[in-house]
One Martini backbone bead per residue (centre of mass of N, CA, C, O) as a GRO file, in nm:
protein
  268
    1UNK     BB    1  -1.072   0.347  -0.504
    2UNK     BB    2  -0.838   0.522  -0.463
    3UNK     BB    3  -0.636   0.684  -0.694
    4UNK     BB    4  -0.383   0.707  -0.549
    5UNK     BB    5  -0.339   0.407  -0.506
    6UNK     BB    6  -0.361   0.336  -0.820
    7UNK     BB    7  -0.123   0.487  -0.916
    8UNK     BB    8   0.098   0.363  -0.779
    9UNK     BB    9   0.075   0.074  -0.855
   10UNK     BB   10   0.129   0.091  -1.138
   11UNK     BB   11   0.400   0.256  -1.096
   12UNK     BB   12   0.528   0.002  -0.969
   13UNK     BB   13   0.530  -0.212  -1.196
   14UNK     BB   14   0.695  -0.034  -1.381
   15UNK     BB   15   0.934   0.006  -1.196
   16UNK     BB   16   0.986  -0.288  -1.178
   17UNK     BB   17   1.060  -0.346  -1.428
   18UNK     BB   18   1.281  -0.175  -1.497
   19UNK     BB   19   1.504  -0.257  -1.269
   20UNK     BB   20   1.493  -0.555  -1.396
   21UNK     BB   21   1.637  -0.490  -1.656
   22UNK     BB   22   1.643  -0.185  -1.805
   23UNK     BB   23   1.454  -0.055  -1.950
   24UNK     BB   24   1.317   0.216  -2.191
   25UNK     BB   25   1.072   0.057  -2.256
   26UNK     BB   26   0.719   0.021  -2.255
   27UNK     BB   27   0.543  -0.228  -2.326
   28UNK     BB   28   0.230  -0.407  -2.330
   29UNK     BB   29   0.252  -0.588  -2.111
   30UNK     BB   30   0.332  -0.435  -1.843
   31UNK     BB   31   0.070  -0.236  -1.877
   32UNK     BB   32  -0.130  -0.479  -1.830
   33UNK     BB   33   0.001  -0.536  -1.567
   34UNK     BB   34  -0.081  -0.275  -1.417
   35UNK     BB   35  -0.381  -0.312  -1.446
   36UNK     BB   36  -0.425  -0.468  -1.317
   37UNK     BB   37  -0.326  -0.427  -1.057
   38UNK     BB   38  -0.487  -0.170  -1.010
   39UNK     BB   39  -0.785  -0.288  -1.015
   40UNK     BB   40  -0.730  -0.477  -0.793
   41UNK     BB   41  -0.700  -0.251  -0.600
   42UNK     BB   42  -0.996  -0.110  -0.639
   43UNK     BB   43  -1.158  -0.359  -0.560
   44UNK     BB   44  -1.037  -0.382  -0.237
   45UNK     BB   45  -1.154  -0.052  -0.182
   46UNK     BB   46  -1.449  -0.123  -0.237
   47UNK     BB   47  -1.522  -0.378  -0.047
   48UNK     BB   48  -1.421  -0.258   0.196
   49UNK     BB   49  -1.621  -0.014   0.225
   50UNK     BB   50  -1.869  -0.221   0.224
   51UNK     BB   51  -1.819  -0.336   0.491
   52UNK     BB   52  -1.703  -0.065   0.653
   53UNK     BB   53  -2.000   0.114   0.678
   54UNK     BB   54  -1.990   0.133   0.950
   55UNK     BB   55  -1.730   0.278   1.050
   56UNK     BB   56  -1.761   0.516   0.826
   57UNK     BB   57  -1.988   0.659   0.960
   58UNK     BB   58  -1.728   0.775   1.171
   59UNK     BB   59  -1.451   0.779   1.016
   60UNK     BB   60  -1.572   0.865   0.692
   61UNK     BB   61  -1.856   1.023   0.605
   62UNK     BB   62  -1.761   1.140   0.338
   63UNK     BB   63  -1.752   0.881   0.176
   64UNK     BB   64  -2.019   0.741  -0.070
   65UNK     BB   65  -2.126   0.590   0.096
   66UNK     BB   66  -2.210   0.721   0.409
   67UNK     BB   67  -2.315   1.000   0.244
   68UNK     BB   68  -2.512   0.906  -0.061
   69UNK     BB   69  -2.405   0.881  -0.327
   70UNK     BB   70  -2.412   0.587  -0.330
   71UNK     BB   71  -2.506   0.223  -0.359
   72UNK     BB   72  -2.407  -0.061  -0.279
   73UNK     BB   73  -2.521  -0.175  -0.537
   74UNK     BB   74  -2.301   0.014  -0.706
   75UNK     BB   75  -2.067  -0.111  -0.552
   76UNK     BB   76  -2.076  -0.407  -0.634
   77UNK     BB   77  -2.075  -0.339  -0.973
   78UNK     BB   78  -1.795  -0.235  -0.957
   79UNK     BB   79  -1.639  -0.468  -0.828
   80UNK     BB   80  -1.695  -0.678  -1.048
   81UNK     BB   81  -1.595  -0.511  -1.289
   82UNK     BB   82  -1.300  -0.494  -1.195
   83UNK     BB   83  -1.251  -0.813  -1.168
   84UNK     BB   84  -1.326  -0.877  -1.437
   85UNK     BB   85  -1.096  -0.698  -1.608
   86UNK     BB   86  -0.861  -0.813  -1.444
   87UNK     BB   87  -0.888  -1.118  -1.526
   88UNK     BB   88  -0.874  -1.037  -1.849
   89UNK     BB   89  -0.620  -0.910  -1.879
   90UNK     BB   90  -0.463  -1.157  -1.713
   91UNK     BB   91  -0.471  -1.359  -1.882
   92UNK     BB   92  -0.276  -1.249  -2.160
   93UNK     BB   93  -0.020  -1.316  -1.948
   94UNK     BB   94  -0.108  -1.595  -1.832
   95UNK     BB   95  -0.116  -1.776  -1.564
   96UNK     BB   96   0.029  -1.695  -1.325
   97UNK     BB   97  -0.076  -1.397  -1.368
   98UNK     BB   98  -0.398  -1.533  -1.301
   99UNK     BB   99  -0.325  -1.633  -1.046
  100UNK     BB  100  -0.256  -1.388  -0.872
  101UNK     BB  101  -0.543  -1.222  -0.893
  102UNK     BB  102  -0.702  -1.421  -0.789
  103UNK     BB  103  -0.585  -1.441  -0.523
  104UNK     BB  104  -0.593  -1.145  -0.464
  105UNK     BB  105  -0.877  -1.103  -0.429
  106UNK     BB  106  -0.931  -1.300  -0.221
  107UNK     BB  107  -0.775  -1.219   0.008
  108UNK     BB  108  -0.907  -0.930  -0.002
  109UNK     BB  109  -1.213  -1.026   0.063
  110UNK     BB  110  -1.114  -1.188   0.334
  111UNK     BB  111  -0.971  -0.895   0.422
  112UNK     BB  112  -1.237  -0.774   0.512
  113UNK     BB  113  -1.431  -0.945   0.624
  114UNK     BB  114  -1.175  -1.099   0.853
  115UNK     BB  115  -0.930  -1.022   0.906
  116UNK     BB  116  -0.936  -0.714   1.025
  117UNK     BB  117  -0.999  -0.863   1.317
  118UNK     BB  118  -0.744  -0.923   1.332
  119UNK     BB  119  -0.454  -0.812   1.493
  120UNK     BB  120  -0.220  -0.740   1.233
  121UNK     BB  121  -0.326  -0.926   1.008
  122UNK     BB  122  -0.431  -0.702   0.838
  123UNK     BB  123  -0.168  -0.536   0.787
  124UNK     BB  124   0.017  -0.741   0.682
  125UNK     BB  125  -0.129  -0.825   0.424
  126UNK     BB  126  -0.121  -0.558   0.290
  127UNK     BB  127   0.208  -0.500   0.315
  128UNK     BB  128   0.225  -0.748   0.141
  129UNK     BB  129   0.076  -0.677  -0.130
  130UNK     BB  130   0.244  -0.391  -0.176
  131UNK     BB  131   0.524  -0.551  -0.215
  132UNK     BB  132   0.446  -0.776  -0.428
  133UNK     BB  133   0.407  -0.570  -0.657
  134UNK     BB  134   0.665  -0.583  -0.732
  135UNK     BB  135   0.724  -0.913  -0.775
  136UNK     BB  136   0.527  -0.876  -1.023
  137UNK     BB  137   0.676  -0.686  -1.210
  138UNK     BB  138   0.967  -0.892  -1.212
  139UNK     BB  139   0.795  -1.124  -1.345
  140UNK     BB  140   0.690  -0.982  -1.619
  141UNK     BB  141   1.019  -0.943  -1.678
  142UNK     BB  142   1.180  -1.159  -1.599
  143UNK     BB  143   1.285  -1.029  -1.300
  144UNK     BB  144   1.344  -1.050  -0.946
  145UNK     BB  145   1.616  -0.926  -0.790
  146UNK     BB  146   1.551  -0.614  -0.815
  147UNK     BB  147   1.233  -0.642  -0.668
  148UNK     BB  148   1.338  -0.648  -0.336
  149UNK     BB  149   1.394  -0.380  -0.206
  150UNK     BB  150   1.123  -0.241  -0.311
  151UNK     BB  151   0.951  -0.405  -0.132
  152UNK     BB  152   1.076  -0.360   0.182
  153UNK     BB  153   1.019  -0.048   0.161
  154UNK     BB  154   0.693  -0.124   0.128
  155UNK     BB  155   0.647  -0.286   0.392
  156UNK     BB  156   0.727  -0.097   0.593
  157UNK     BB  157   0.561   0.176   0.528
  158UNK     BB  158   0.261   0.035   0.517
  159UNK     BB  159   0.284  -0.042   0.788
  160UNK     BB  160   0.331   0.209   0.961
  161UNK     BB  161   0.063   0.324   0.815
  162UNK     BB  162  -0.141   0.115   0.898
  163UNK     BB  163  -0.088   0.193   1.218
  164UNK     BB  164  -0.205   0.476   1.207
  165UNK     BB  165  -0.514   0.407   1.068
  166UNK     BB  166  -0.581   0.266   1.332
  167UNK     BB  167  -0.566   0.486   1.537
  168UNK     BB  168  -0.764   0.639   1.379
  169UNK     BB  169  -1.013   0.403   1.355
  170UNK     BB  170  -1.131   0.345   1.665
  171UNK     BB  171  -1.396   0.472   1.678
  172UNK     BB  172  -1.543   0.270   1.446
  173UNK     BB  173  -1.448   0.003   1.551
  174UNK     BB  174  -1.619  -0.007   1.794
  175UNK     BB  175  -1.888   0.041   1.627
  176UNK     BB  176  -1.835  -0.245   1.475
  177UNK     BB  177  -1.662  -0.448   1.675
  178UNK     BB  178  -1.337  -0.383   1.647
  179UNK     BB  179  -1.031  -0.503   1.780
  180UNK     BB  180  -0.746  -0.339   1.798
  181UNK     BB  181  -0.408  -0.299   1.847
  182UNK     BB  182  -0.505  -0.021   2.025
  183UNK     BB  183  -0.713  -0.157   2.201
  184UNK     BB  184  -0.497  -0.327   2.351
  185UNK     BB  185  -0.215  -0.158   2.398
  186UNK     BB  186  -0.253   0.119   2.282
  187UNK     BB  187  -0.155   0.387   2.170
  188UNK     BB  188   0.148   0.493   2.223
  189UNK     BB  189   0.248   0.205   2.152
  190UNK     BB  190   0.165   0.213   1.851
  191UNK     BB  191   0.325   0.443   1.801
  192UNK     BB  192   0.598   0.311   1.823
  193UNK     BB  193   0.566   0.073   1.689
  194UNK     BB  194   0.552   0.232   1.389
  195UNK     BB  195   0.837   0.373   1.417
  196UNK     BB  196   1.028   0.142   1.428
  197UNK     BB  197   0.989   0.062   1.176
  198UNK     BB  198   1.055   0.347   1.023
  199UNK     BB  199   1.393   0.303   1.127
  200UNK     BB  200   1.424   0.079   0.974
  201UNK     BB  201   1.409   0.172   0.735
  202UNK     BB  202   1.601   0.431   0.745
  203UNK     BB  203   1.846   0.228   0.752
  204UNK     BB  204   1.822   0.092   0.489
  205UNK     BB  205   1.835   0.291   0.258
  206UNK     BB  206   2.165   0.245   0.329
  207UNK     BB  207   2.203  -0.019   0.131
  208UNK     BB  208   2.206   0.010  -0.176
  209UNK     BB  209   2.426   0.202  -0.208
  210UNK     BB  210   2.643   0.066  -0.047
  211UNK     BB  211   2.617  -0.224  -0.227
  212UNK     BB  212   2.540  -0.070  -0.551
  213UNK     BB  213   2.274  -0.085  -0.659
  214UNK     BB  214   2.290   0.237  -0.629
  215UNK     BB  215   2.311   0.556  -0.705
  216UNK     BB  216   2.343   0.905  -0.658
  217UNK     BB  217   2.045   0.953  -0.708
  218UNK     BB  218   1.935   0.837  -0.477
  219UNK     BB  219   2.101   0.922  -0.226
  220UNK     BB  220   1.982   1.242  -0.284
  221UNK     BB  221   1.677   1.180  -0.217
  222UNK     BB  222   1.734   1.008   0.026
  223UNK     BB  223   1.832   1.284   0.170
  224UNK     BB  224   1.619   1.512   0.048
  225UNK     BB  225   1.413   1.361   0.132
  226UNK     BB  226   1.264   1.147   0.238
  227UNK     BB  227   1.414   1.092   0.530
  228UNK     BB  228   1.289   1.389   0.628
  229UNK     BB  229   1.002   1.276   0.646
  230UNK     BB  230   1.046   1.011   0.839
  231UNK     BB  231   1.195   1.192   1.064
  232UNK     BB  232   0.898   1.328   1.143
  233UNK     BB  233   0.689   1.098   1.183
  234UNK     BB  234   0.861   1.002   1.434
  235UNK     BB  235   0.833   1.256   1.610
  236UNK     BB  236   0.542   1.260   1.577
  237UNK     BB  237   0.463   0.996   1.718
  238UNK     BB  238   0.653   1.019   1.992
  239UNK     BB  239   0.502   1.268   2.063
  240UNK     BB  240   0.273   1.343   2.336
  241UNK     BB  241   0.002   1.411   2.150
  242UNK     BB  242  -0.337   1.481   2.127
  243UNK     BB  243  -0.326   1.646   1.797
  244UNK     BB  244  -0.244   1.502   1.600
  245UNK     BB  245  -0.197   1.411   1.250
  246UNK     BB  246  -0.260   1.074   1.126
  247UNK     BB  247  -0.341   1.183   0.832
  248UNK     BB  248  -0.107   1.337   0.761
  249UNK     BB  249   0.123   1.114   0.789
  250UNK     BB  250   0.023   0.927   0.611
  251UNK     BB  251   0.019   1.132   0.360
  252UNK     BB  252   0.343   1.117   0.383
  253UNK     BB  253   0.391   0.820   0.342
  254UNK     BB  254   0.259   0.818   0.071
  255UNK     BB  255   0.422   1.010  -0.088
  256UNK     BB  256   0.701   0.870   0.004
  257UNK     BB  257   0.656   0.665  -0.203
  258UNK     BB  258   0.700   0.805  -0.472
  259UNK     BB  259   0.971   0.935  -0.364
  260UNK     BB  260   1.101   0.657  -0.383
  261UNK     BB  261   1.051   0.563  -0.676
  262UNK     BB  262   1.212   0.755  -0.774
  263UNK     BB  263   1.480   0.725  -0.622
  264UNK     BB  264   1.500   0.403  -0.815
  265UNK     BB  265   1.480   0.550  -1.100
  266UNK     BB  266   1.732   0.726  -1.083
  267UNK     BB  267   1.933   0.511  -0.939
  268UNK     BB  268   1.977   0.224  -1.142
   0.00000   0.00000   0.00000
């Protein structure tokens, strides 16, 4: 299920209502909408697997399912109840929010099966989903204005995230019979193209504090942590090398989202 990024899911829901509104407490509603969000992901994170089951063979042998710890049949008995409740949870926050759920599973099922065998479009999906999440959160809180800068940090970062993850399972890919963007252009291009991204990222950072948007506490966090992350990142991703530690990137830009959320949260 993928527990630390269902953590964040969660996580981003509710930074996503506070900055959305400016609350101090948490209410029932919020909660239920971050469950259900992040169950939603544990589901998709689910199904991908069960799909994956060849190229994880090889690109990920240690994982539950290739490694012989459950069995596809105990994968799948997870994936609909995790559908099942959290489609339950979000009946009770009215129709809108439960056809984005519905619209959401169905979306992640058919990205596991057909989207991400195409080049960019399954990624570009994946990290829809992910900025989706912060215009959930402040659907939820009853504003989306706040909720628009950190969708564009978390698209940002999560594309490429998904690009250097795609470099890492080439390996699997190619034994699942699956042609990828870095399969097509070369890795090297590939990493050039997802450090764009990351220097993208990098100079919008200074966007919401010069606009006045968040205040300097935001600013202190995004100078003292975040962007030396990302400027390591993109430094390791530019270097010619054959050693690169692909995993190790991918896990500081995971970490990354973190502090940036904190960013937005004490900065709001």
């Amino acid at each position: 299920m993928r527990i630390g990024n269902v953590l964040i899911t969660f996580l981003s829901v509710i930074v996503a209502a506070i900055i959305s509104t400016g609350i101090t407490e948490i209410d029932k509603m919020i909660l239920l909408g971050a469950s259900a969000a992040s169950l939603t992901a544990a589901a998709g994170n689910v199904i991908n697997d069960i799909w994956d089951y060849k190229a994880d063979m090889v690109n990920k042998p240690g994982r539950p399912l290739p490694s012989g710890i459950i069995t596809k049949k105990t994968g799948l008995n997870l994936y609909f109840s995790l559908v099942l409740v959290s489609v339950v949870i979000s009946e009770m926050l009215g129709w809108i929010i439960l056809g984005i759920i519905i619209l959401t599973h169905l979306l992640l099922l058919i990205y596991s099966t057909r989207l991400k065998k195409i080049p960019l479009l399954g990624n570009i999906v994946v990290s829809f989903l992910t900025a989706f999440v912060f215009i959930y959160g402040g659907l939820i809180a009853g504003n989306l204005n706040a909720s628009f800068v950190p969708a564009v940090f978390a698209f940002l970062i999560n594309f490429s995230r998904e690009g250097i993850k795609t470099i890492e399972d080439i390996p699997g890919d190619r034994t699942a019979g699956v042609t990828t963007f870095p399969q097509l252009y070369g890795i090297n291009f590939s990493r050039k193209f997802a450090s764009a991204f990351l220097i993208l990222l990098l100079l919008f950072t200074f966007v919401p504090f010069l606009k006045g948007y968040y205040g300097i506490e935001y600013f202190i966090i995004i100078m003292a942590v975040v962007n030396p992350l990302l400027v390591y990142v993109i430094k390791s991703l530019l270097e010619v090398s054959e050693t690169i530690n692909l995993n190790k990137l991918s896990f500081i830009l995971k970490l990354n989202m973190v502090f940036g959320l904190t960013a937005i949260y004490f900065g709001r």
